[in-house]
C-alpha positions in Angstrom: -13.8 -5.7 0.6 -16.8 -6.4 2.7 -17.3 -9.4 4.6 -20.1 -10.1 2.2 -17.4 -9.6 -0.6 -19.0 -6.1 -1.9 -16.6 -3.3 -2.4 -16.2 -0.8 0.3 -15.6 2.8 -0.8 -12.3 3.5 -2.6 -9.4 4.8 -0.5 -6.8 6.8 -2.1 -3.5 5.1 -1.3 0.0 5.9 -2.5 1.6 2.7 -4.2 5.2 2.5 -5.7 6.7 0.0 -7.9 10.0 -1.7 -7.1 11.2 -3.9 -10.2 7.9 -6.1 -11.5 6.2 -5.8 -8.1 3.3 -3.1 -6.8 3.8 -2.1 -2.9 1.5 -0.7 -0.5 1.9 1.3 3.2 -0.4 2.8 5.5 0.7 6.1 6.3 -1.2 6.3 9.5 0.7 2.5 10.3 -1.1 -0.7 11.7 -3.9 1.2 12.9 -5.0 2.9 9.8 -8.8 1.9 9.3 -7.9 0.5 5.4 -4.8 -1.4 6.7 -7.0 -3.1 9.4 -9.8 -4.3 6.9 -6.5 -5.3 4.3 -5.0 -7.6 7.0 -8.2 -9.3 7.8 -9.5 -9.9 3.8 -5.8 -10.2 2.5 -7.6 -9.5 -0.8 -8.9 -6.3 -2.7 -9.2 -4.3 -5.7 -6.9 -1.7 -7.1 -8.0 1.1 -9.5 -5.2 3.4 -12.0 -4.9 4.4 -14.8 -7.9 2.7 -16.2 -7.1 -0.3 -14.5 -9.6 -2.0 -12.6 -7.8 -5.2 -10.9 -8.3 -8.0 -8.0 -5.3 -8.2 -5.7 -4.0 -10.1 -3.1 -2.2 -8.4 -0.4 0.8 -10.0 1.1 3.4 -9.2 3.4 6.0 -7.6 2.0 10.1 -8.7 2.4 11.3 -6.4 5.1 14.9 -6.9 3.8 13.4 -4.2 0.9 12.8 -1.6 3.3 15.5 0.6 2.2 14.5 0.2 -1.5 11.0 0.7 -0.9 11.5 4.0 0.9 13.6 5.5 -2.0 10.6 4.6 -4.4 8.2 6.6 -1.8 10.6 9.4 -2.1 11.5 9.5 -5.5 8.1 9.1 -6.9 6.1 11.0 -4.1 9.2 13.6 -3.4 7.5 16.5 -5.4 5.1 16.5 -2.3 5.5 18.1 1.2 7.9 16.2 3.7 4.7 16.4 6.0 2.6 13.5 3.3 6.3 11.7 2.3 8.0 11.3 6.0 4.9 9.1 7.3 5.2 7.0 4.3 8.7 5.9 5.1 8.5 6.1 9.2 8.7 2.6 10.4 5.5 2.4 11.8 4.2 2.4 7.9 7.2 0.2 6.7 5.5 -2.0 9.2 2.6 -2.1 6.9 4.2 -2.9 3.7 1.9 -5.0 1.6 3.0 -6.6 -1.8 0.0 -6.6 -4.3 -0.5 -9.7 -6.2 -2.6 -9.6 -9.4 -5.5 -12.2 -8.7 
């Protein structure tokens, strides 16, 4: 979202589910351009399936690191090594957002 609370344009992001909860990582780590706009809004929208939905973005529990990068792997696996390895490097582990329904 826009300072102004508008929408900026969508932004293709890979997000995994561990148990009930939705996670989020920037590929390109803290300075990816979507990551930068997330930390400063701590609030968006995601769109799936159908699914329109306001989130809120919060920091995820680093203790589910592990966990987190065998959901990246065994959901995104079927990809090249090249689009899966960023998502589990730790510069996009540091980026791990939670996304609350809101």
């Amino acid at each position: 979202m826009r300072p102004d609370g508008t929408l900026r344009n969508p932004v293709t992001i890979w997000v995994i589910r561990h148990h009930d909860d939705l996670y989020i990582r920037s590929a390109r780590g803290p300075g990816g351009s979507w990551f930068r706009h997330a930390q400063e809004r701590c609030e968006g929208r995601i769109q799936a399936g159908g699914t329109d939905k306001a989130v809120t973005l919060t920091g995820a529990d680093h203790g589910l690191d592990d966990q987190i990068d065998a959901a990246y792997r065994a959901k995104y696996g079927r990809y090249s090594a090249a689009y899966v390895d960023p998502m589990v490097s730790p510069q996009a582990r540091a980026t791990t957002l939670r996304l609350v329904p809101g």
